[in-house]
N, C-alpha and C positions, 0 to 999 in steps of 0.2 A: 146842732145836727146838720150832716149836708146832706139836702135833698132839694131838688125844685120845683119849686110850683107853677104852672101856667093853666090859662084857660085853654081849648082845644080852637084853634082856625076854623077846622072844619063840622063843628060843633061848641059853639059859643057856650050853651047850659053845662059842656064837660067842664071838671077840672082833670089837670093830671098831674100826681106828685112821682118823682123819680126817690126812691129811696136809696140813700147810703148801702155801702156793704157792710155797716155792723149795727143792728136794733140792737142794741145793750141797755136802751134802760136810763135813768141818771139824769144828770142835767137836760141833755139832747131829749128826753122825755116831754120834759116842760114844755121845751120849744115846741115839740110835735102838738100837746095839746092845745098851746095859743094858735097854733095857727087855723087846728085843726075846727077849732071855738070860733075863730074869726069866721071861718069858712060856714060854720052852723046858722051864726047869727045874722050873718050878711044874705045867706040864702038868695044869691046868686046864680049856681049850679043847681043841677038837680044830678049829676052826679061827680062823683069824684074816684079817679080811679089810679091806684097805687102801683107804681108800677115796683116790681120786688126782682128785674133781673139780675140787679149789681150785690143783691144781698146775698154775704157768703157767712157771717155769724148773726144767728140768733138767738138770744135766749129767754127766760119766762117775764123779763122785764119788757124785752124788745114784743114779745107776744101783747103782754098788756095794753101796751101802746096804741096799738094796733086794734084790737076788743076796744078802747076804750075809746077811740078815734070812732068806731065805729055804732058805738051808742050814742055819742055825742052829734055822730051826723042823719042816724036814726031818726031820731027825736026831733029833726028839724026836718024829717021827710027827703033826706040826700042820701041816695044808695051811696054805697063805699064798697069798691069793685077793688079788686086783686088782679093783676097778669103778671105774666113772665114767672111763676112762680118757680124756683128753684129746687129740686128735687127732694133735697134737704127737709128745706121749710118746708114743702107739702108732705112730709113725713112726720115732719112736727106737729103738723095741724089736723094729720089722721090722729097719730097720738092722744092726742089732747080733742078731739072730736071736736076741734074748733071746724075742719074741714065741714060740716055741716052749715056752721056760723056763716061762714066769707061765702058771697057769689067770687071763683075765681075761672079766669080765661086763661087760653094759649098766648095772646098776644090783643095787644093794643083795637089790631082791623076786628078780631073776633067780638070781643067787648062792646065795639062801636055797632057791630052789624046790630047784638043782641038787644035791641029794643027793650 
């Protein structure tokens, strides 16, 4: 999967992952969950926050991923924040009434303000 990971400069407890433009699902899945694990169990952050502006295909795999990223960081007491979300996607996620599920922002600064 390409996306990257870093902690935040200006917020040491963030993480922040830049997501690919295609969630499909598949191998690139796998990866999303080790790292996503790694980040559960290390329990480093207390948040981590995805950023979704370059994603232009999703589909109920790439959703998974995502839901599933999100229980796993759940459970370790690590929010898992959405921005940039693409019009698309937040259309997908009224659909599927995930859009209740994800806390998601405008942007990166709004995220950071919201304490």
């Amino acid at each position: 999967m390409n996306y990257t990971l870093k902690i935040l400069d200006e917020k040491p407890d963030y993480g922040l992952i830049e997501l690919a433009k295609e969630l499909l699902g598949g191998s690139e899945a796998q990866d999303f969950a080790s790292t996503i694990d790694s980040i559960a169990q290390k329990k480093e952050i207390k948040k981590l926050i995805a950023d979704l502006s370059k994603v232009e295909l999703i589909n109920s795999s790439g959703l998974g991923m995502l839901v599933a990223g999100l229980r796993a960081l759940k459970s370790s007491k690590i929010d898992f924040i959405l921005i940039s979300v693409p019009q698309k996607v937040k259309q997908l996620l009224e659909i599927t009434h995930l859009n209740s599920v994800f806390t998601c922002f405008e942007d990166l600064a709004t995220a950071l303000k919201s304490e």
